[in-house]
LOMI-762782 format. One record per atom (N, C-alpha, C, CB): residue in three letters; x, y, z. Coordinates in steps of 0.001 Angstrom, whole numbers, plus 500000, padded with zeros to 6 digits. Glycine has a CB too. Layout:
<rs>
sevex; c1; c2; c3
ala; X; Y; Z
...
</rs>
This chain:
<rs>
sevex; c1; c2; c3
unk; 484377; 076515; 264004
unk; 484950; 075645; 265034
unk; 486117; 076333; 265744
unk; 485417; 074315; 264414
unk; 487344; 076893; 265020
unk; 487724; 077726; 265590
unk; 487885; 079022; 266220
unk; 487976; 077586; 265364
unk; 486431; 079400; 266033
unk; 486108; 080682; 266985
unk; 485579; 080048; 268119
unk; 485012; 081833; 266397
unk; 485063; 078903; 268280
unk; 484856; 078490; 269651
unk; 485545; 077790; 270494
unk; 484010; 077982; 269725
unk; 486957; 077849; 269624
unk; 487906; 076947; 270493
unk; 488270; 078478; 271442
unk; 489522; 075949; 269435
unk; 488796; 079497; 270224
unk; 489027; 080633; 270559
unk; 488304; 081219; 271866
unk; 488798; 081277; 269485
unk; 487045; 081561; 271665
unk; 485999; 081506; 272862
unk; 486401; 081031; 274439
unk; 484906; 080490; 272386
unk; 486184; 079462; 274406
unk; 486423; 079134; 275344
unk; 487763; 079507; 275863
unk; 486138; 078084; 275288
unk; 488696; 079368; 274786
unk; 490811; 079703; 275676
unk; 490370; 080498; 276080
unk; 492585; 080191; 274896
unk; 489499; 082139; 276038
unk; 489644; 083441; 276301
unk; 488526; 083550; 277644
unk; 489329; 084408; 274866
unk; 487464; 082454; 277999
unk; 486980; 082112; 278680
unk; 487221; 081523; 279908
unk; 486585; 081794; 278189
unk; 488129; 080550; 279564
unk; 489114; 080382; 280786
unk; 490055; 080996; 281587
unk; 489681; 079743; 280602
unk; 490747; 081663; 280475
unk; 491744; 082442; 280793
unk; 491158; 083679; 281744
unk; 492425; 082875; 279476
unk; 489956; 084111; 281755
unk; 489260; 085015; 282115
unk; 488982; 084977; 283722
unk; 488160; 084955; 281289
unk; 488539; 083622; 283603
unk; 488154; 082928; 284953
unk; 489155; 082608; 285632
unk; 487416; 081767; 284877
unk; 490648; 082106; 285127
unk; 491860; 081949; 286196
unk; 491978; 083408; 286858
unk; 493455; 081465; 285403
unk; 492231; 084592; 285974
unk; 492111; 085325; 286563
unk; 491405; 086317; 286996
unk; 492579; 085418; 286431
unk; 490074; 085812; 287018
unk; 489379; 086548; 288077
unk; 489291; 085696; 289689
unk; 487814; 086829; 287425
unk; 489703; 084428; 289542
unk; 489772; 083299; 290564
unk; 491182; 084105; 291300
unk; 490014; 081412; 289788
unk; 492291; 084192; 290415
unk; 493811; 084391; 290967
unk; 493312; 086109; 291768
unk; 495405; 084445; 289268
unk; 492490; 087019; 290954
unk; 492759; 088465; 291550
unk; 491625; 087996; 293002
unk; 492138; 090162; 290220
unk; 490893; 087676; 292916
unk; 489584; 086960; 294642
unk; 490877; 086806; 295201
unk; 488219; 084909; 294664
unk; 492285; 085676; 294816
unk; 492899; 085724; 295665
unk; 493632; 086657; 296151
unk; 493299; 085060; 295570
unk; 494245; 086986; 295644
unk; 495131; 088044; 296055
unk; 494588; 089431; 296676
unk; 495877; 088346; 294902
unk; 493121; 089276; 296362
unk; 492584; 090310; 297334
unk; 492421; 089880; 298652
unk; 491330; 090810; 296940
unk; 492121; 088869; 298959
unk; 492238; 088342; 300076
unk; 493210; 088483; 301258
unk; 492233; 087414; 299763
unk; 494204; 087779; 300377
unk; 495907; 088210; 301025
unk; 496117; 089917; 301527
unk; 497278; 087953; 299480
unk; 495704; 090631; 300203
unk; 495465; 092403; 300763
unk; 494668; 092660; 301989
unk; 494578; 093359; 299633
unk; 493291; 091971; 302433
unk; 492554; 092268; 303003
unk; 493706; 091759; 304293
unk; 491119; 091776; 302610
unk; 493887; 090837; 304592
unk; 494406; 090087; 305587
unk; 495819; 090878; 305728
unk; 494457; 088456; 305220
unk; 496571; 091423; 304910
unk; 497655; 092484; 305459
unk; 497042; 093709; 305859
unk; 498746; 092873; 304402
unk; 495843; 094435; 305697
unk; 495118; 095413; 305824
unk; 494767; 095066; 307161
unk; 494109; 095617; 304826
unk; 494508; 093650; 307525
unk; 494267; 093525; 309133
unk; 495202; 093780; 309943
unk; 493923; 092327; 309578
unk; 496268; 093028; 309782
unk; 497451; 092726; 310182
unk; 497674; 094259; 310673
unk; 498446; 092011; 309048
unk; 498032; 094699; 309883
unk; 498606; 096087; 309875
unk; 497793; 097311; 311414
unk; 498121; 096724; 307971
unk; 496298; 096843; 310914
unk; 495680; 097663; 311535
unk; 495615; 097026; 312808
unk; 494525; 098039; 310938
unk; 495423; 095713; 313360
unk; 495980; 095123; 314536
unk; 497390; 096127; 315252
unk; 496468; 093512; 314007
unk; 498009; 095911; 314328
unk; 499495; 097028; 315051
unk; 499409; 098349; 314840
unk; 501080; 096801; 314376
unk; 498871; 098476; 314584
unk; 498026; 100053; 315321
unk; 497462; 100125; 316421
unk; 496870; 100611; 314663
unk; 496283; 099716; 316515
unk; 495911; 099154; 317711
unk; 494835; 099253; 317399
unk; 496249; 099599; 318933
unk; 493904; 099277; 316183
unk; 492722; 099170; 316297
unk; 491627; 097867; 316562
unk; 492574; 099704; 315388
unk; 490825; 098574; 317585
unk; 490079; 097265; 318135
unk; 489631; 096511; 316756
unk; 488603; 097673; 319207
unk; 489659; 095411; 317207
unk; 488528; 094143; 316333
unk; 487041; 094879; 315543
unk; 487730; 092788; 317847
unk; 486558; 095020; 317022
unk; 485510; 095767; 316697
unk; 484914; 096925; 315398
unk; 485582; 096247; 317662
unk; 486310; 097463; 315405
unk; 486419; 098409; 313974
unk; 486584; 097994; 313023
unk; 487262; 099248; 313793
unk; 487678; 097043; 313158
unk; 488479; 096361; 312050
unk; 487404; 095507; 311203
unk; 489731; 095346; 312705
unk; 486709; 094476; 312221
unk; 485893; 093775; 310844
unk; 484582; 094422; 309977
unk; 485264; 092386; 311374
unk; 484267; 095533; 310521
unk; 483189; 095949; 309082
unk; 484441; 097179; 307852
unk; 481166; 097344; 310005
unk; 485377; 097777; 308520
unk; 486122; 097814; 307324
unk; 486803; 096428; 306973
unk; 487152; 098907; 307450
unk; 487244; 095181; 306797
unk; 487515; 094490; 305883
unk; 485880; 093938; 305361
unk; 488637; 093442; 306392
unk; 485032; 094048; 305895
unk; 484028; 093132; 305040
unk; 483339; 094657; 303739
unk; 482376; 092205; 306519
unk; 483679; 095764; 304460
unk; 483737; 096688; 303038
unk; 484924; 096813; 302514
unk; 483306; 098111; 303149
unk; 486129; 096493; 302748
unk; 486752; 096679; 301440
unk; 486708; 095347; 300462
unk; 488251; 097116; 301705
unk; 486020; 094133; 300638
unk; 485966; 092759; 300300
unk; 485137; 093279; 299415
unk; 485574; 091561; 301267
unk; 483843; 093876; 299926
unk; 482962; 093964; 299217
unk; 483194; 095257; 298019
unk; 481864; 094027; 300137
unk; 483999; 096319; 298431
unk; 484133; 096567; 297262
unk; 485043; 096440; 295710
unk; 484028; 097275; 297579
</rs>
């Protein structure tokens, strides 16, 4: 019984943070825009590098 309480805490805990790092990659991706906006790179460029760095 208590290896599956164990289980699940380490299960959850797993999933906050893989939920919390999705976020915070996000936030990266979106300063990665930002940034490259003030550069001056067109749109055009900009969104297939953020949908590959998302994806990787």
């Amino acid at each position: 019984m208590e290896a599956i309480k164990s289980f699940g805490l380490l299960l959850a805990l797993l999933t906050l943070f893989g939920f919390l790092d999705l976020l915070t990659e996000g936030q990266k991706n979106e300063r990665m825009a930002i940034q490259e906006k003030a550069r001056g790179v067109p749109s055009s460029v900009l969104r297939p590098s953020l949908i590959a760095a998302r994806d990787y």
